[in-house]
N, CA, C and O atoms as a GROMACS GRO file, in nm:
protein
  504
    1UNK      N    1   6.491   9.247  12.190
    1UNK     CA    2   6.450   9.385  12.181
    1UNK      C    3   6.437   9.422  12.035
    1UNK      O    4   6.504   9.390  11.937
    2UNK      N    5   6.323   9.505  12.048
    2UNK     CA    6   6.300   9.514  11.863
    2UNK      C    7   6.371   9.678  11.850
    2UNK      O    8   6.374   9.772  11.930
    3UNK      N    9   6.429   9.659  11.694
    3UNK     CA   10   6.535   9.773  11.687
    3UNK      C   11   6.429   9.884  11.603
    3UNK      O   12   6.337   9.866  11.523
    4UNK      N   13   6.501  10.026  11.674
    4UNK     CA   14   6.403  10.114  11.605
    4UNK      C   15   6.450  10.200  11.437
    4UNK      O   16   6.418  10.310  11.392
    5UNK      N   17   6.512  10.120  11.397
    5UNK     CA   18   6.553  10.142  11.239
    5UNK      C   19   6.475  10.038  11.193
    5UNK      O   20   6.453   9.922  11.228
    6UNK      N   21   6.412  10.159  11.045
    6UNK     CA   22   6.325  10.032  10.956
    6UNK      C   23   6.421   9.997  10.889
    6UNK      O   24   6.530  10.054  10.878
    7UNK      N   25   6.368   9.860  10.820
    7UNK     CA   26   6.395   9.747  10.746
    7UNK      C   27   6.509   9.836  10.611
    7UNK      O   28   6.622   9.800  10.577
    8UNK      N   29   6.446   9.934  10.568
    8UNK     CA   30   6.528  10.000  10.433
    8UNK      C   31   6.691   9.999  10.536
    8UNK      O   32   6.783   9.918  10.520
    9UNK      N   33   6.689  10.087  10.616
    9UNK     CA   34   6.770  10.146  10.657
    9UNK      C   35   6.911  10.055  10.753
    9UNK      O   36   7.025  10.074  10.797
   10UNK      N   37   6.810   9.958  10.744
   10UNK     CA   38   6.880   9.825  10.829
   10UNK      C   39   7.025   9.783  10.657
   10UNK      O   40   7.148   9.785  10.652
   11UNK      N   41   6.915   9.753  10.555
   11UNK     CA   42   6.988   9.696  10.439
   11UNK      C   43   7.053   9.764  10.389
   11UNK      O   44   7.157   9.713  10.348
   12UNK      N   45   7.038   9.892  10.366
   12UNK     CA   46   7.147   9.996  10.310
   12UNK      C   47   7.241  10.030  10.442
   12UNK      O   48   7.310  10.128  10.415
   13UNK      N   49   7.264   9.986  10.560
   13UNK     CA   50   7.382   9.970  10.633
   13UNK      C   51   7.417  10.145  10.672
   13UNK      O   52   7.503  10.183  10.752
   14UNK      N   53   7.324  10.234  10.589
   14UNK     CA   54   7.448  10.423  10.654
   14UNK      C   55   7.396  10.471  10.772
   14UNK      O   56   7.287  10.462  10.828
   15UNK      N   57   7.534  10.543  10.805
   15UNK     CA   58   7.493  10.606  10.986
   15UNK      C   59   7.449  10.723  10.954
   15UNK      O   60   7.420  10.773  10.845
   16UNK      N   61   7.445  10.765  11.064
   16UNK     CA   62   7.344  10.859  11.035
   16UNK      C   63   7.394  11.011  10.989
   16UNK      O   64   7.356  11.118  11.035
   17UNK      N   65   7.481  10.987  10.892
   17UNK     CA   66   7.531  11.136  10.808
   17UNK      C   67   7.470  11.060  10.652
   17UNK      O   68   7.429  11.134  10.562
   18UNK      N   69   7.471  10.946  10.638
   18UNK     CA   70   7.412  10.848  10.506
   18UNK      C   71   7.566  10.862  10.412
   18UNK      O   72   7.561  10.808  10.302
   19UNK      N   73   7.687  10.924  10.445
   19UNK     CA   74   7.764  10.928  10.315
   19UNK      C   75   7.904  10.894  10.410
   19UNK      O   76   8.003  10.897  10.336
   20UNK      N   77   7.929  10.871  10.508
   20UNK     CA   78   8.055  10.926  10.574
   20UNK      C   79   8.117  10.786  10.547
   20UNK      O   80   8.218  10.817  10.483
   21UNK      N   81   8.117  10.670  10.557
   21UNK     CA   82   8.153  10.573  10.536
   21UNK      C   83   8.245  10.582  10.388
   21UNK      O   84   8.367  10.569  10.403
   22UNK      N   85   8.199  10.602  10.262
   22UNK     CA   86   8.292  10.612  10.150
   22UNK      C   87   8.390  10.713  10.137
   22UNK      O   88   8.481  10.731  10.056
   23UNK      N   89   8.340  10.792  10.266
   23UNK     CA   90   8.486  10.980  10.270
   23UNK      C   91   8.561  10.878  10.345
   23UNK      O   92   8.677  10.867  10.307
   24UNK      N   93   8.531  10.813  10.426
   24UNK     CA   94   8.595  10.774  10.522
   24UNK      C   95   8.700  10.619  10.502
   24UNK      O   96   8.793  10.589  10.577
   25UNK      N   97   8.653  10.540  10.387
   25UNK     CA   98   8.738  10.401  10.313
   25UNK      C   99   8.804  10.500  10.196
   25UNK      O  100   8.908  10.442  10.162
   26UNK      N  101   8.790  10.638  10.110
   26UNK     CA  102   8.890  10.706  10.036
   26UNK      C  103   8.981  10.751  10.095
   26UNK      O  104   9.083  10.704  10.044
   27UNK      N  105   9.006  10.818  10.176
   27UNK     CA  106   9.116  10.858  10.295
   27UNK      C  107   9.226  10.710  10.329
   27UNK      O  108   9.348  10.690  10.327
   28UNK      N  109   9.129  10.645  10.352
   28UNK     CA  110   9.218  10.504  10.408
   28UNK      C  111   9.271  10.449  10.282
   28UNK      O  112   9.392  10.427  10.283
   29UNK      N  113   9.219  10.427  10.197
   29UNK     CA  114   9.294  10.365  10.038
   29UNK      C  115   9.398  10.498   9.993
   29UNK      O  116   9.520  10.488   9.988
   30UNK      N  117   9.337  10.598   9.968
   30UNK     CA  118   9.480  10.714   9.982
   30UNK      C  119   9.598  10.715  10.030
   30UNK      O  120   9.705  10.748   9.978
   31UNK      N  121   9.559  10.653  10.191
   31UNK     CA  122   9.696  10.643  10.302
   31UNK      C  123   9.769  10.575  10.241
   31UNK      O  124   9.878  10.615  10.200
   32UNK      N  125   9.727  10.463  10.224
   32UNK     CA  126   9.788  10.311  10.186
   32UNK      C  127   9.833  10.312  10.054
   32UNK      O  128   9.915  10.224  10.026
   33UNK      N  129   9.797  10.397   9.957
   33UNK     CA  130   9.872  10.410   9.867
   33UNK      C  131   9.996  10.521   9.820
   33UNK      O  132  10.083  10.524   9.734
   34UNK      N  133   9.944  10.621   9.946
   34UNK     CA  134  10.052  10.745   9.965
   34UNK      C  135  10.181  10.669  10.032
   34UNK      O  136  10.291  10.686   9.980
   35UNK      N  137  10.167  10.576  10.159
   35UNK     CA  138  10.296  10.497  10.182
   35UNK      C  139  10.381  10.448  10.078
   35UNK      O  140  10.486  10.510  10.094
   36UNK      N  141  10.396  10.370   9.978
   36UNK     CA  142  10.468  10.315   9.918
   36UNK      C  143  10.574  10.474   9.832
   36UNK      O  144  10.695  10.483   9.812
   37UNK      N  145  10.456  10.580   9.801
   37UNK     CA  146  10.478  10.686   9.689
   37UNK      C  147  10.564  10.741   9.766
   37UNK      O  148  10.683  10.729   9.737
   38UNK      N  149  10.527  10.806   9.869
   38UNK     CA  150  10.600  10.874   9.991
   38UNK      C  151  10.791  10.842  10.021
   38UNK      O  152  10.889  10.915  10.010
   39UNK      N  153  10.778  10.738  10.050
   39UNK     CA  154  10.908  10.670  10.009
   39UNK      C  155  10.992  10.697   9.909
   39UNK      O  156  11.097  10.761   9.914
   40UNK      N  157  10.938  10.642   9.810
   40UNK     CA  158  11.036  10.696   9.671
   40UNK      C  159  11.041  10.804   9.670
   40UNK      O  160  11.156  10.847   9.658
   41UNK      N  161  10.945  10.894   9.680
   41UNK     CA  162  10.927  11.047   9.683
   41UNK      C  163  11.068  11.106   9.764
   41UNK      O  164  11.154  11.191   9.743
   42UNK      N  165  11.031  10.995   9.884
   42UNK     CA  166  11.194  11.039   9.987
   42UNK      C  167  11.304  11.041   9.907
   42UNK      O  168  11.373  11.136   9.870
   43UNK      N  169  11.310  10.927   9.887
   43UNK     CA  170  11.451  10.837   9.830
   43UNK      C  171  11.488  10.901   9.710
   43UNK      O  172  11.601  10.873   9.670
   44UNK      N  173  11.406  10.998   9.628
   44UNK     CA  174  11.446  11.048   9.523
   44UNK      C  175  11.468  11.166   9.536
   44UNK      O  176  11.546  11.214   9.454
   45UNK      N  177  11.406  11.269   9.653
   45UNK     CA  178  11.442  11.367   9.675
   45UNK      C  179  11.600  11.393   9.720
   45UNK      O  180  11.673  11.490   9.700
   46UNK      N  181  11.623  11.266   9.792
   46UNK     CA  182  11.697  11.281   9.886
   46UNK      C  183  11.890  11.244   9.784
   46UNK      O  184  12.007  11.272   9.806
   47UNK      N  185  11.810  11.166   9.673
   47UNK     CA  186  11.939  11.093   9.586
   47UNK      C  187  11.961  11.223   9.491
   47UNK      O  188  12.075  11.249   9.451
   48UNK      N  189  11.837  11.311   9.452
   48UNK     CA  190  11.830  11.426   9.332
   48UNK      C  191  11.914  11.570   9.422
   48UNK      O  192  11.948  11.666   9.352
   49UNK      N  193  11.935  11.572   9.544
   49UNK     CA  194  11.951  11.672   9.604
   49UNK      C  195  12.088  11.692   9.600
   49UNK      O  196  12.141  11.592   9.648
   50UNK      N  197  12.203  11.807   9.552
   50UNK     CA  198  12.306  11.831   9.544
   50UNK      C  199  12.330  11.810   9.412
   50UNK      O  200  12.425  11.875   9.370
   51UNK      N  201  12.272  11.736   9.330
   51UNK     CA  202  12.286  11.734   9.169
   51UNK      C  203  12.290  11.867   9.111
   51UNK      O  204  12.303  11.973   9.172
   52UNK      N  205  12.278  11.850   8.996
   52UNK     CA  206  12.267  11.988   8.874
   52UNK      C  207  12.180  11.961   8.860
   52UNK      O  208  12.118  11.857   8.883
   53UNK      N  209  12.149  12.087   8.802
   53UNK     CA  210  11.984  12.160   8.772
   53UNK      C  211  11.898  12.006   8.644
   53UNK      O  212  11.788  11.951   8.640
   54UNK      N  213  12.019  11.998   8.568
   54UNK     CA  214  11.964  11.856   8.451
   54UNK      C  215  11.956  11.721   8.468
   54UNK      O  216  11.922  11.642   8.380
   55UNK      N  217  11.987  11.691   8.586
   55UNK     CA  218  11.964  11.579   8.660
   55UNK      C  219  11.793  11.566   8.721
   55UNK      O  220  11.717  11.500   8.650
   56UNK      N  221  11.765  11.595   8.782
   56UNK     CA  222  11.572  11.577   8.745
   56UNK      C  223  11.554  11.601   8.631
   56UNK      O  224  11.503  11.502   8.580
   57UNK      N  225  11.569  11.682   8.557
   57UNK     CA  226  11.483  11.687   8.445
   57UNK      C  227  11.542  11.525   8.332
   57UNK      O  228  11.472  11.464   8.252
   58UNK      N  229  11.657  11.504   8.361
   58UNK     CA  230  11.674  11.336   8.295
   58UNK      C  231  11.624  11.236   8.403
   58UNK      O  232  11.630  11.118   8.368
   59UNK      N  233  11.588  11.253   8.494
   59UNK     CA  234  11.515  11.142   8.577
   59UNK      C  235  11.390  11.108   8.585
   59UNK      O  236  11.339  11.006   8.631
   60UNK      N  237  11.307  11.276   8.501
   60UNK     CA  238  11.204  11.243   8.496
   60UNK      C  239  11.124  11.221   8.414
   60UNK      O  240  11.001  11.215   8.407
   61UNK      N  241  11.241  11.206   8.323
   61UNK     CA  242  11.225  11.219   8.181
   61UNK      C  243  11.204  11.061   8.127
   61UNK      O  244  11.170  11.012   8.020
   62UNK      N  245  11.237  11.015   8.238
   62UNK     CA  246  11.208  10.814   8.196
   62UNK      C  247  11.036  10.786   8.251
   62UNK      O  248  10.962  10.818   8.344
   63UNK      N  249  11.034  10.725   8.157
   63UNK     CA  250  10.836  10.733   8.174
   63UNK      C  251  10.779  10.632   8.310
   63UNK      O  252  10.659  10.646   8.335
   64UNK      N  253  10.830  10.566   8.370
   64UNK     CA  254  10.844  10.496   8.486
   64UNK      C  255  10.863  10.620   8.608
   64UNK      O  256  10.789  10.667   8.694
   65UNK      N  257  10.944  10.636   8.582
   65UNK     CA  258  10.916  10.811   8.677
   65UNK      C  259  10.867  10.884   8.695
   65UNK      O  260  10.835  10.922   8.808
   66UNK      N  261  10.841  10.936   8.594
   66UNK     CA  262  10.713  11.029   8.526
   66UNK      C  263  10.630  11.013   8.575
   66UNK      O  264  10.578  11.108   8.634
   67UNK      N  265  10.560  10.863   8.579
   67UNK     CA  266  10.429  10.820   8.606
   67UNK      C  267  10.416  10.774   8.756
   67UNK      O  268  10.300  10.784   8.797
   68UNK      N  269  10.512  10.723   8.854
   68UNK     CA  270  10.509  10.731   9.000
   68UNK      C  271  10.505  10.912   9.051
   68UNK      O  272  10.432  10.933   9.148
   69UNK      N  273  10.577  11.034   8.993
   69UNK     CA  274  10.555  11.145   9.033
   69UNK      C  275  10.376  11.139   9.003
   69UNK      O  276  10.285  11.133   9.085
   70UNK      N  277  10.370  11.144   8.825
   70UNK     CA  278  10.247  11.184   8.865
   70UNK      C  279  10.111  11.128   8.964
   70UNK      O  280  10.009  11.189   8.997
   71UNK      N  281  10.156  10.984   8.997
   71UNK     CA  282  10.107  10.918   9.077
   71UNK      C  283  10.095  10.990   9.251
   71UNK      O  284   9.996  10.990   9.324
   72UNK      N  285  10.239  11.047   9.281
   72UNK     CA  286  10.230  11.073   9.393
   72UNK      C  287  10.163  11.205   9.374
   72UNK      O  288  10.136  11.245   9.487
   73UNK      N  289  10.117  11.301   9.274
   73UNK     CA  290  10.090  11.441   9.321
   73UNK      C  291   9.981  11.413   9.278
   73UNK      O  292   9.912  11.460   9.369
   74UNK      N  293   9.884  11.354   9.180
   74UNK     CA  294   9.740  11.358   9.208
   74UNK      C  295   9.674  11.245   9.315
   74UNK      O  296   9.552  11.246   9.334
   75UNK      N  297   9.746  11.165   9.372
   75UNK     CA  298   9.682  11.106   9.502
   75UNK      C  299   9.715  11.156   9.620
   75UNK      O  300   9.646  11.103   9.707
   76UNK      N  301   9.831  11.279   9.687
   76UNK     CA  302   9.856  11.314   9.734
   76UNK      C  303   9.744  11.444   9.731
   76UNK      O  304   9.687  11.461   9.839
   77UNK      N  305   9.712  11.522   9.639
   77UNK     CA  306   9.645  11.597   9.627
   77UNK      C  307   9.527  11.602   9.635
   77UNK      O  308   9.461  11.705   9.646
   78UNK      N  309   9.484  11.482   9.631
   78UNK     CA  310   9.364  11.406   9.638
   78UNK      C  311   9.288  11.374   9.812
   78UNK      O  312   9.178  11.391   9.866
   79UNK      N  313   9.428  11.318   9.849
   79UNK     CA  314   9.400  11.316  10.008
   79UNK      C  315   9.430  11.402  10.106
   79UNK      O  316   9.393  11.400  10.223
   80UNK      N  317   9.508  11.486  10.045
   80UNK     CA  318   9.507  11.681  10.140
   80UNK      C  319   9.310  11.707  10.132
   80UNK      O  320   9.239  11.726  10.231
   81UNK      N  321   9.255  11.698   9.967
   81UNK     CA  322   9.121  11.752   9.975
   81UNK      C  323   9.007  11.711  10.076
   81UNK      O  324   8.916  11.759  10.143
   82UNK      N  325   9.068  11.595  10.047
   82UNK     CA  326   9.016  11.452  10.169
   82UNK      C  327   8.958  11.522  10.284
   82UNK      O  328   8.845  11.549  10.325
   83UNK      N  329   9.106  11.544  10.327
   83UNK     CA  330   9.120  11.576  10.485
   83UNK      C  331   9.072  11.727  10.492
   83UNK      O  332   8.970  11.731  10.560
   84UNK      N  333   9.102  11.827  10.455
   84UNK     CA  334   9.035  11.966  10.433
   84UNK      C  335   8.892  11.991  10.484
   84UNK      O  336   8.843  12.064  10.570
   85UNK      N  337   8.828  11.862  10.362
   85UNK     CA  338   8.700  11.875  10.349
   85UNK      C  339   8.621  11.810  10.525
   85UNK      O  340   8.512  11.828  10.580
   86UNK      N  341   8.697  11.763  10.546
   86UNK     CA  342   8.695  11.662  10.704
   86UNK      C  343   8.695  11.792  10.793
   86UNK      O  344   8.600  11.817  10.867
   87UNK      N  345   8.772  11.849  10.786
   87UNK     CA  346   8.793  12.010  10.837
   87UNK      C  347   8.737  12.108  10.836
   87UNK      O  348   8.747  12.194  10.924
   88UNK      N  349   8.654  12.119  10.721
   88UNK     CA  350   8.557  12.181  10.698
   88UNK      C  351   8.398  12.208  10.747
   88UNK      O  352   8.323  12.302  10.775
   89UNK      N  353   8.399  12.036  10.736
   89UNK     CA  354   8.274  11.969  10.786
   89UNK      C  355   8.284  12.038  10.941
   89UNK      O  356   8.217  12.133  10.983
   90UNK      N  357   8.367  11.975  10.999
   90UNK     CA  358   8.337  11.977  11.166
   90UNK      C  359   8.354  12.149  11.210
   90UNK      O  360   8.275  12.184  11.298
   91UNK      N  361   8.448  12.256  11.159
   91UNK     CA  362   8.476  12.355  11.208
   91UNK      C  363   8.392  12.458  11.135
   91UNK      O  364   8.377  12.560  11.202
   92UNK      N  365   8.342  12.461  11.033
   92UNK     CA  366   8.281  12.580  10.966
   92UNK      C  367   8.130  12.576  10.955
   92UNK      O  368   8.098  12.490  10.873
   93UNK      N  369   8.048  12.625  10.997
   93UNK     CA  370   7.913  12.601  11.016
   93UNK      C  371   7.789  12.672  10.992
   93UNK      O  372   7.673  12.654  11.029
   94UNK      N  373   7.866  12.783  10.896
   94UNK     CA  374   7.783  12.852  10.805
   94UNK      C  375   7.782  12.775  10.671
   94UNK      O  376   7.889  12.735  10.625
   95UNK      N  377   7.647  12.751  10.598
   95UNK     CA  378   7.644  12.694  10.491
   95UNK      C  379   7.706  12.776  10.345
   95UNK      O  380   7.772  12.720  10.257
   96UNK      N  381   7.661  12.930  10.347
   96UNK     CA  382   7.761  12.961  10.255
   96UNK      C  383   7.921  12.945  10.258
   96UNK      O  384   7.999  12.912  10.168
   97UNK      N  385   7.942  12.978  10.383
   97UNK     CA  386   8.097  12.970  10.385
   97UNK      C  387   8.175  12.804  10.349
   97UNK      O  388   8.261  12.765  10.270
   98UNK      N  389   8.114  12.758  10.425
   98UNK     CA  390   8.078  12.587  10.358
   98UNK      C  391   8.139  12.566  10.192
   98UNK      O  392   8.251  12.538  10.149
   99UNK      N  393   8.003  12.595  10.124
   99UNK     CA  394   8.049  12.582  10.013
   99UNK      C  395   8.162  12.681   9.932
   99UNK      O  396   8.232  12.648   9.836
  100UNK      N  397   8.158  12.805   9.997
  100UNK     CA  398   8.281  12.881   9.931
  100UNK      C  399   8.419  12.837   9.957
  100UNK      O  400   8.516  12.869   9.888
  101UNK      N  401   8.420  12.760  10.065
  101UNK     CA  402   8.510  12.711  10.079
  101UNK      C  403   8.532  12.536  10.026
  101UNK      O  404   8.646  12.494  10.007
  102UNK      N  405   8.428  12.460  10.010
  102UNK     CA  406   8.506  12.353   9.911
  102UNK      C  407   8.546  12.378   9.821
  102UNK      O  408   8.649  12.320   9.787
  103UNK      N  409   8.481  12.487   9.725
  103UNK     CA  410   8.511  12.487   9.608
  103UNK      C  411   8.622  12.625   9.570
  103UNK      O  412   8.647  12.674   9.460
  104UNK      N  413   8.668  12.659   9.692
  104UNK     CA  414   8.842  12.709   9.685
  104UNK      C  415   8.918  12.605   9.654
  104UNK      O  416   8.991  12.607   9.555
  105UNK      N  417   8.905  12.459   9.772
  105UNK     CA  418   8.987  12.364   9.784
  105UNK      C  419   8.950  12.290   9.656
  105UNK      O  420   9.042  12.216   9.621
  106UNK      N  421   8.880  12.289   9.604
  106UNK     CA  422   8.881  12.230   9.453
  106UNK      C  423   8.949  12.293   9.370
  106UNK      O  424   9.030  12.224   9.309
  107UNK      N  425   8.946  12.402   9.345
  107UNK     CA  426   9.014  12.503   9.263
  107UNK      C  427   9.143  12.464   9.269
  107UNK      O  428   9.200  12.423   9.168
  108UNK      N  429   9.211  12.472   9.401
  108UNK     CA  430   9.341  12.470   9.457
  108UNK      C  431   9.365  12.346   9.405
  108UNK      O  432   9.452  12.336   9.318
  109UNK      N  433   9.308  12.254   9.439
  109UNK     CA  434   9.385  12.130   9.380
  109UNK      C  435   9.372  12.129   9.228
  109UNK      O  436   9.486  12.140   9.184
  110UNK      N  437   9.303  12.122   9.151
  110UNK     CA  438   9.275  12.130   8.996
  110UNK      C  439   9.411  12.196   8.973
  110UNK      O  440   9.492  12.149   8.894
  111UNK      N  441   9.428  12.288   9.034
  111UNK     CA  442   9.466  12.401   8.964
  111UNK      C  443   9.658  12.369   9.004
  111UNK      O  444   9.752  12.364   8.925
  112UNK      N  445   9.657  12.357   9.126
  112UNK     CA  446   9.778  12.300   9.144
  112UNK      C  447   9.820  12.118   9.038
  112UNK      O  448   9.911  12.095   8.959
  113UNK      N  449   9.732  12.046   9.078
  113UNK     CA  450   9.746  11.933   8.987
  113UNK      C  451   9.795  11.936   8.868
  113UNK      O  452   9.889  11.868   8.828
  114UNK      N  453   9.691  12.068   8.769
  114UNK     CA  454   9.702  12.050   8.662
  114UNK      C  455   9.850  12.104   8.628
  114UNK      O  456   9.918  12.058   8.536
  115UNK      N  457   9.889  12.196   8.706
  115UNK     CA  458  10.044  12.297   8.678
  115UNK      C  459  10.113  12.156   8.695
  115UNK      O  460  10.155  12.108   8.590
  116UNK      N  461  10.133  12.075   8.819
  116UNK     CA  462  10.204  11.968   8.808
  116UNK      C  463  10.246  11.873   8.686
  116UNK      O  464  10.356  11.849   8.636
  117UNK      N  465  10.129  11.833   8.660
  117UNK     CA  466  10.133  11.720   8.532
  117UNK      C  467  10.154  11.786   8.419
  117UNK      O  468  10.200  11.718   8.328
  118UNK      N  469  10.132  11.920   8.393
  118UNK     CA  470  10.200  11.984   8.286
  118UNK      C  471  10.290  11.966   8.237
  118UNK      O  472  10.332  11.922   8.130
  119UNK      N  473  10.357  12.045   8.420
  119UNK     CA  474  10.545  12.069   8.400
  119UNK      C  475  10.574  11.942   8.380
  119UNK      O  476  10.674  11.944   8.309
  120UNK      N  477  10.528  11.769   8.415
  120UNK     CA  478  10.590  11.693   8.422
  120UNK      C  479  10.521  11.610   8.282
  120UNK      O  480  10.533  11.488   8.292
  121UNK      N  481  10.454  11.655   8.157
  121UNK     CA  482  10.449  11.640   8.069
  121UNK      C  483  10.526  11.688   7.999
  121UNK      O  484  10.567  11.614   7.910
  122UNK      N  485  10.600  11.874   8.003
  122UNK     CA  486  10.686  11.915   7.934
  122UNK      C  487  10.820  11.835   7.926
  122UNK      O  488  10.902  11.836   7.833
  123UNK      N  489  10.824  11.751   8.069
  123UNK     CA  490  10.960  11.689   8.110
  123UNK      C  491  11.029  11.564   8.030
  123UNK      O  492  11.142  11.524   8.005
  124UNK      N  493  10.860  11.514   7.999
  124UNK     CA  494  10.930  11.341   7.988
  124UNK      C  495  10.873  11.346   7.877
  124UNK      O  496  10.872  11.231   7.833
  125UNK      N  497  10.814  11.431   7.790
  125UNK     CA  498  10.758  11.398   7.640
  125UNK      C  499  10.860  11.524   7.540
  125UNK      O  500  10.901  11.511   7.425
  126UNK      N  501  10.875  11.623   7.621
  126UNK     CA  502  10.994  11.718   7.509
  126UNK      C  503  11.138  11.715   7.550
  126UNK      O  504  11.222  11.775   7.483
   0.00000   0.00000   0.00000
């Protein structure tokens, strides 16, 4: 049986949204790298909890730390947008509202991100 996709469309391999495939392998590399973060994230919440107030701020103050937090809050933040935008797609179906609304969830993350890595620049460099 002869297939009714031309030849272009055969070699460039996209279904028929043409982009969903790379939203859809970022989410999955996110997961897989949020597991390992997630964990420590536990394990440190859970070891930092009942301490004094100067106990995170000397834990996070070692640059190995520093850099798994900031690891977990811009890939974490990264794959909330992920999924949002997944949310977006399927439930909202006005095109302005559409875009007024990714670019809240951009805001939100930038904007949350950037407060993050701040505070956790003030931490481990002063």
């Amino acid at each position: 049986m002869k297939s009714l996709q031309t030849p272009l469309h055969r070699v460039k391999g996209l279904g028929s949204s043409h982009s969903g495939t790379g939203h859809f392998w970022r989410e999955r590399i996110t997961a897989v790298a949020l597991a390992p973060l997630s964990l420590w994230f536990g394990y440190v919440a859970i070891g930092l909890s009942g301490t004094t107030t100067s106990a995170p701020l000397q834990f996070f103050a070692q640059p190995v730390n520093a850099i798994l937090m900031a690891s977990f809050v811009i890939i974490s933040l990264y794959h909330a947008a992920l999924g949002v935008q997944v949310v977006i797609d399927d439930y909202i179906h006005s095109a302005g509202m559409k875009i007024f609304l990714f670019l809240t969830v951009r805001l939100f993350v930038l904007a949350t991100g950037s407060a993050c890595l701040i505070a956790l620049l003030r931490i481990s460099v002063f």
